[in-house]
matplotlib code that plots the C-alpha trace (Angstrom):
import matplotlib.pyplot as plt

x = [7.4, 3.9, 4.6, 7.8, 8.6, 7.0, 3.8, 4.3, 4.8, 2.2, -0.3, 0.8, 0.8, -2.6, -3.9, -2.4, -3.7, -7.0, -7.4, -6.0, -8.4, -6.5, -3.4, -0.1, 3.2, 5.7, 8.2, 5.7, 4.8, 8.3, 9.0, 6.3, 6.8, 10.6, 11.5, 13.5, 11.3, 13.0, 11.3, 8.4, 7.7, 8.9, 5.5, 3.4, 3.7, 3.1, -0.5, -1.7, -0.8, -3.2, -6.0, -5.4, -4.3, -4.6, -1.3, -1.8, 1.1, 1.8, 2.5, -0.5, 0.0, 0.3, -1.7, -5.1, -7.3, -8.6, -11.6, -13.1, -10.6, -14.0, -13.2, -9.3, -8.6, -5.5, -4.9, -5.4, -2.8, -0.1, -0.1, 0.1, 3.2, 4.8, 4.4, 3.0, 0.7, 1.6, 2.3, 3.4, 5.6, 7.8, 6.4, 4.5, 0.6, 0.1, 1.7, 2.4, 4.1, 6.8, 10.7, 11.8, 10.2, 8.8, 5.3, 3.7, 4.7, 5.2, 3.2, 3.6, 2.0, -1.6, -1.8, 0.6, -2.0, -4.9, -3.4, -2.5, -6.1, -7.1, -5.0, -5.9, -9.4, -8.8, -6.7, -9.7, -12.2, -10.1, -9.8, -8.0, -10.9, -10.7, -6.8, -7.8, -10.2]
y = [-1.0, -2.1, -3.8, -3.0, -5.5, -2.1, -2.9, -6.3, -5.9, -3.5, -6.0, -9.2, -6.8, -5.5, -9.2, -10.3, -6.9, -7.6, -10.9, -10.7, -7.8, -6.3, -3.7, -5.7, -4.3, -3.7, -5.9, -9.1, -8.0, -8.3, -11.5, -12.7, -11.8, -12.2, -8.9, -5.7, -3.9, -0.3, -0.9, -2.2, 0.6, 3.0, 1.2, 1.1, 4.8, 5.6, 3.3, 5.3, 8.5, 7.5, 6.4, 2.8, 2.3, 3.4, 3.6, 2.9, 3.8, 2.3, -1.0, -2.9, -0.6, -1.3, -1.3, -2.0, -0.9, 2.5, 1.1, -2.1, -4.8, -4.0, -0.4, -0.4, -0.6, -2.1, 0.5, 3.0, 0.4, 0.4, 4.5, 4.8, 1.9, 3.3, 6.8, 7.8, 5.8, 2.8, 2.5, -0.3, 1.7, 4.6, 7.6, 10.7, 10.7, 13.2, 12.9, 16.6, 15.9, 13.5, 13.5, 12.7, 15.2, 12.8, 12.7, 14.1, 11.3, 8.2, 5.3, 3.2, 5.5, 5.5, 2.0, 1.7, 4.5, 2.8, -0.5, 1.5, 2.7, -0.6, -1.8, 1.4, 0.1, -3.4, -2.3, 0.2, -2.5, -5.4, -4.6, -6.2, -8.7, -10.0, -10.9, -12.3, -14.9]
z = [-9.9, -9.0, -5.6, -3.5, -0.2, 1.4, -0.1, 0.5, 4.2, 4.8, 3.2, 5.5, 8.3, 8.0, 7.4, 10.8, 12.3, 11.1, 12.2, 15.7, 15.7, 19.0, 19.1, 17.8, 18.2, 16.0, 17.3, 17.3, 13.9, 12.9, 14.3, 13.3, 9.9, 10.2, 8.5, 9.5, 13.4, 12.0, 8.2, 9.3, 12.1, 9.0, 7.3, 9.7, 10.7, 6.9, 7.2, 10.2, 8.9, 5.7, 8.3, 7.6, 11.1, 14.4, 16.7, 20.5, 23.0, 26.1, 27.1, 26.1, 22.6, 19.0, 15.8, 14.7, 11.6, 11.6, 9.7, 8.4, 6.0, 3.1, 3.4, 2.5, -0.6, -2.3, -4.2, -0.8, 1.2, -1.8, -1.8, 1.6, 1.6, -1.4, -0.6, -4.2, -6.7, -7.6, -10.9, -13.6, -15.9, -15.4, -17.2, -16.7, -15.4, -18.4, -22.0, -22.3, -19.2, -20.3, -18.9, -22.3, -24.6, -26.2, -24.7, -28.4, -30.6, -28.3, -29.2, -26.1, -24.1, -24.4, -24.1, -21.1, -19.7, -20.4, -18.9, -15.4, -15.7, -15.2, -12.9, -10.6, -11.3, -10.3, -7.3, -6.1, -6.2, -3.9, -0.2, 2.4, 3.2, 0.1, 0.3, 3.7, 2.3]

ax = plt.figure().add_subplot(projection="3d")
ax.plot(x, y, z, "-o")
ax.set_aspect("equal")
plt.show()
């Protein structure tokens, strides 16, 4: 499940945001990006309840970043898109905690752990500048 289009449209979002560097609207965010106003909006509200973004009213209204592209983190934009952690496989955070009862003698999931531990890792470390470049 790693990226959803939510993530996806939060991430092209934010890079247009950023680099018009001035409140943008939802509805020439979706045009611009040629994807749903209401999912988008739905998104968007998400990233500024998280602190990624900061909403504007009024006409001259929209969305800008709530802080710097090098301070968002990938990882930080995912959650807040997604509205949990994004994750690679679908199983429990904790093996005592697995759905299946099977958590105690599963062999697949330390290593698919150690693999999301990395990929939260990786995902920490990149921010939005560096997507933008």
């Amino acid at each position: 499940m790693l990226f959803t289009r939510a993530t996806e449209y939060a991430l092209l979002a934010l890079v247009i945001i950023a680099k018009e560097n001035k409140p943008l609207g939802t509805d020439y965010l979706s045009k611009r990006l040629d994807i749903s106003r209401s999912f988008l909006a739905k998104i968007l509200q998400s990233l500024a309840k998280q602190n990624i973004l900061k909403s504007y009213k009024g006409a001259t209204g929209g969305f800008m970043l709530a802080r710097p592209p090098e301070e968002l983190s990938i990882r930080e934009i995912t959650t807040a898109a997604e509205g949990r952690n994004a994750s690679i496989f679908d199983c429990a955070s904790d093996q005592a905690c697995c759905p299946s009862n099977k958590g105690d003698f599963c062999t697949l999931w330390p290593f698919l752990n150690r693999l999301q531990l990395k990929v939260d890792n990786f995902l920490d470390e990149l921010t939005l500048k560096d997507i933008m470049e």
